[in-house]
Residue frames relative to the residue before (quaternion, step in Angstrom):
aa qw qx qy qz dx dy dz
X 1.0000 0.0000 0.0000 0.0000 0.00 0.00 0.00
X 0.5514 -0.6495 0.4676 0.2355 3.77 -1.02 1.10
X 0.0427 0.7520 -0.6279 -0.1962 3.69 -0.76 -0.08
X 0.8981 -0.2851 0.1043 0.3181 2.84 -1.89 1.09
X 0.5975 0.6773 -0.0870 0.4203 3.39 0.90 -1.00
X 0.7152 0.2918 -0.1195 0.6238 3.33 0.62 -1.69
X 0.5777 0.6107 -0.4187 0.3434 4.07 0.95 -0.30
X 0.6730 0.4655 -0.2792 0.5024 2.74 1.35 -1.89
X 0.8090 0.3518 -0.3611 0.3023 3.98 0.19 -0.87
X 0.3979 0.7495 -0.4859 0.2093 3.74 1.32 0.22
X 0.4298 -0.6770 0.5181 0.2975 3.47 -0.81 0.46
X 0.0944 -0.7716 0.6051 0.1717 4.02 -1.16 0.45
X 0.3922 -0.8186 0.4168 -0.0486 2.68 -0.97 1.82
X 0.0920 -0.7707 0.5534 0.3021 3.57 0.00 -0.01
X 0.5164 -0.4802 0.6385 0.3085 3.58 -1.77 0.92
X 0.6513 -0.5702 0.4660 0.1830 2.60 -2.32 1.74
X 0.5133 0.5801 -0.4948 0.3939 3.52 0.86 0.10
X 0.6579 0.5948 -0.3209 0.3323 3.03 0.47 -1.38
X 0.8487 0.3042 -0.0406 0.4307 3.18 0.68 -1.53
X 0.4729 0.6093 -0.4910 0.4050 3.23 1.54 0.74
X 0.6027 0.5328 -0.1478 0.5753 3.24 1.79 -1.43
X 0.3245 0.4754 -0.4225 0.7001 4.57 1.41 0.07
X 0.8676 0.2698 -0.2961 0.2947 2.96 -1.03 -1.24
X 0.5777 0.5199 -0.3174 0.5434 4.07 1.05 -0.84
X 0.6648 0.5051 -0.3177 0.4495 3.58 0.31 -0.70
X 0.5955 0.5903 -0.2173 0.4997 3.91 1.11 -1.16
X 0.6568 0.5143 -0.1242 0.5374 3.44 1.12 -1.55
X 0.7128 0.3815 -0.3053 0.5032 3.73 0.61 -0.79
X 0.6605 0.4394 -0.3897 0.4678 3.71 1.00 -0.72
X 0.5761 0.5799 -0.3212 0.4782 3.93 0.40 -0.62
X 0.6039 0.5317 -0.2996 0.5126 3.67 1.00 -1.13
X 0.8070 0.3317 -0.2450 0.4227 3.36 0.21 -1.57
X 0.6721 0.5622 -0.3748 0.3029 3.76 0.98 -0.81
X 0.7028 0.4654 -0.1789 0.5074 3.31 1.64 -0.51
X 0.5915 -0.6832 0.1432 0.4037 3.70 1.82 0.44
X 0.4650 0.6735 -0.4786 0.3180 3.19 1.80 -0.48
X 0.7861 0.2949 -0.0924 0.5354 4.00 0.40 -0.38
X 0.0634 -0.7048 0.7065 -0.0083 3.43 -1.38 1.13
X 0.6824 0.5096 -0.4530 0.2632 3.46 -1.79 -0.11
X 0.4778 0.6891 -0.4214 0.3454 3.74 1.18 0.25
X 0.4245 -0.6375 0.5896 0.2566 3.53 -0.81 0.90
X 0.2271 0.7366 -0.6368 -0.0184 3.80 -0.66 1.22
X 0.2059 -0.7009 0.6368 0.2467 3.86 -1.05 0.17
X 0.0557 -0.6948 0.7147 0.0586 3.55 -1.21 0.38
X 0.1946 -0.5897 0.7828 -0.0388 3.23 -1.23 1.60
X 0.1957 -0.6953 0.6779 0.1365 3.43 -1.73 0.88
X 0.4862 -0.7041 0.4734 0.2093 3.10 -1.05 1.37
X 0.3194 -0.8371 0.3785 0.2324 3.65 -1.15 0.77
X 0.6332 -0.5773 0.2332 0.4598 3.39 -0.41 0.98
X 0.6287 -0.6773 0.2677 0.2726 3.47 -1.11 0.06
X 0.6076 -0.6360 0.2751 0.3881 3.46 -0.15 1.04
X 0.2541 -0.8901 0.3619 0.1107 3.53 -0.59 1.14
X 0.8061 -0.5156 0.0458 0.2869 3.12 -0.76 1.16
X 0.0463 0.8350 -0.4938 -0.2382 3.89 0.33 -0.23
X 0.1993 -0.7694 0.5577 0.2392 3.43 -0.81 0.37
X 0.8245 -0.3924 0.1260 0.3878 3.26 -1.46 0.46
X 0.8056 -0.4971 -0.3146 0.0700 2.94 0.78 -0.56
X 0.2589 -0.6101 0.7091 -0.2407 2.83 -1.23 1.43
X 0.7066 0.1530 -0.3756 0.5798 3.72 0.98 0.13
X 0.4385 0.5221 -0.5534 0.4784 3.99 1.04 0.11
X 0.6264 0.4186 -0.3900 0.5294 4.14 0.59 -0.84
X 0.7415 0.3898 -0.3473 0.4213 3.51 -0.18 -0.89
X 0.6076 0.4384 -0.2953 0.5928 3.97 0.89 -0.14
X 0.6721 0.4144 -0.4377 0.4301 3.68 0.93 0.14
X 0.5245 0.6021 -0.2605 0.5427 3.06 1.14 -1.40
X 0.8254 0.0661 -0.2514 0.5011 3.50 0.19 0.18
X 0.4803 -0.7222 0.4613 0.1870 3.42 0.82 1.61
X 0.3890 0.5831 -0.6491 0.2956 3.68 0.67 0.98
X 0.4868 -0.5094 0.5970 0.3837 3.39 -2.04 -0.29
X 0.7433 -0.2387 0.4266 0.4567 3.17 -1.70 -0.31
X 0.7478 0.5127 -0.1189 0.4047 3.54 -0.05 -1.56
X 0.6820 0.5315 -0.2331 0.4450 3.63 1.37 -1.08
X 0.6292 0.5777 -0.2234 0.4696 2.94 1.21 -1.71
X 0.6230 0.5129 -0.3558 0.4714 3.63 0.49 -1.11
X 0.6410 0.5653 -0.2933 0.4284 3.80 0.65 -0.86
X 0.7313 0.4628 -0.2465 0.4362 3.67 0.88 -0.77
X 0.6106 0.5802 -0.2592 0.4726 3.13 1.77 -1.19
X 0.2068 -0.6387 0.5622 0.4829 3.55 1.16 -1.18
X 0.3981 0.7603 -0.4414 0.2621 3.66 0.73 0.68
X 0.4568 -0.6725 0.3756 0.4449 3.42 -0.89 -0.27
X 0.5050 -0.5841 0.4337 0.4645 3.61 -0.32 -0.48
X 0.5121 0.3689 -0.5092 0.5851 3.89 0.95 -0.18
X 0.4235 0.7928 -0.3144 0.3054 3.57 0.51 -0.19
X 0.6743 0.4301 0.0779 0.5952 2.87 0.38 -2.07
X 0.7777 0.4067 -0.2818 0.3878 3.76 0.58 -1.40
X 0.5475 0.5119 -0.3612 0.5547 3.81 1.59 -0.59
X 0.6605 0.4544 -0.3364 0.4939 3.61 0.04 -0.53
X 0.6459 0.5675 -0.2620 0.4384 3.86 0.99 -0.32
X 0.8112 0.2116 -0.1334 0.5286 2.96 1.39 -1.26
X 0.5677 -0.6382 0.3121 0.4160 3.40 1.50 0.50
X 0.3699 0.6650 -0.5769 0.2971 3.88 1.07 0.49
X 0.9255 0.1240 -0.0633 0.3523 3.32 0.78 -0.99
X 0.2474 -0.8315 0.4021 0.2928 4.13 0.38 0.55
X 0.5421 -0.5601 0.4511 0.4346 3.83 -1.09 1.26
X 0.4214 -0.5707 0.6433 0.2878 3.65 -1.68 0.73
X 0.6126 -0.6344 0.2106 0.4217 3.16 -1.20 0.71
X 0.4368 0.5650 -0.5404 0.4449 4.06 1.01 -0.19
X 0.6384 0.4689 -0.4320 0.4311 3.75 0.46 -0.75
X 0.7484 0.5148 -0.3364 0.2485 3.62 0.62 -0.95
X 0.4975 0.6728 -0.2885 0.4653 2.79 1.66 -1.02
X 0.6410 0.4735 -0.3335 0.5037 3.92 0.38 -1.57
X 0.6226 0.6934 -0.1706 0.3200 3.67 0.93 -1.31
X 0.6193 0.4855 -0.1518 0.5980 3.43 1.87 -1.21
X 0.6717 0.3386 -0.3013 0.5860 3.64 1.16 -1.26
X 0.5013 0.4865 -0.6084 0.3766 4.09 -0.17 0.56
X 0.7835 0.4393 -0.3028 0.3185 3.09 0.97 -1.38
X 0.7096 0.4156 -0.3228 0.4686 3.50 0.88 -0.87
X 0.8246 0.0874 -0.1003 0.5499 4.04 0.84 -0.62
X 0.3513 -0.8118 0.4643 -0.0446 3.12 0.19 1.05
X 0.6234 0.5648 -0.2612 0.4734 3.34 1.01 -1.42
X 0.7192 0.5450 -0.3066 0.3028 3.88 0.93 -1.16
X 0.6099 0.5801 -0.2859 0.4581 3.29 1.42 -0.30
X 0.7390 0.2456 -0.2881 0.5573 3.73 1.01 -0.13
X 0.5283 0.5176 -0.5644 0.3666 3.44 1.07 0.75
X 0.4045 -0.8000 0.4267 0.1199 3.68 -0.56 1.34
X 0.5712 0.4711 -0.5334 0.4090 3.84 1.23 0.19
């Protein structure tokens, strides 16, 4: 029987299948990206730029415009309200998930007091 130890220091291997059928998959993508091979099902999704900055304020307006309070606003964001109140007074700048939530108030507003 192994102890804790010998579990923690075992190596995980992967099975020569696996990594015959990896290693074929790697080979088919490299093939097709370089033209030697066609008929592959690819999708490209374009990534969206990052969420621009808002400054202070510019979230005091965007917290009027939607005739919320401090205390509300935090609620919609799933923020706190020291939150909401740093970002107001510029101590502290929204991370970019915040900016992002921060962009959808501004363009749809409506999605943030819908509760499903």
């Amino acid at each position: 029987m192994k102890t804790i130890t010998q579990k923690k220091n075992a190596k995980k291997t992967m099975s020569d299948e696996a990594f015959a059928e990896l290693e074929l998959s790697l080979k088919q993508a490299l093939a097709y990206e370089n033209g030697q091979q066609e008929g592959f099902r690819v999708t490209k999704k374009a990534i969206p730029l990052a969420p621009k900055q808002r400054s202070k304020t510019a979230i005091v307006d965007l917290r009027s415009r939607l005739q919320c309070s401090q205390s509300i606003f935090a609620q919609l964001l799933n923020v706190s309200v020291k939150t909401v109140q740093a970002w107001e007074q510029g101590a502290r700048e929204p991370s970019d998930a915040a900016l992002k939530l921060l962009a959808i108030a501004e363009k749809h507003p409506e999605v943030l007091f819908d509760s499903q």
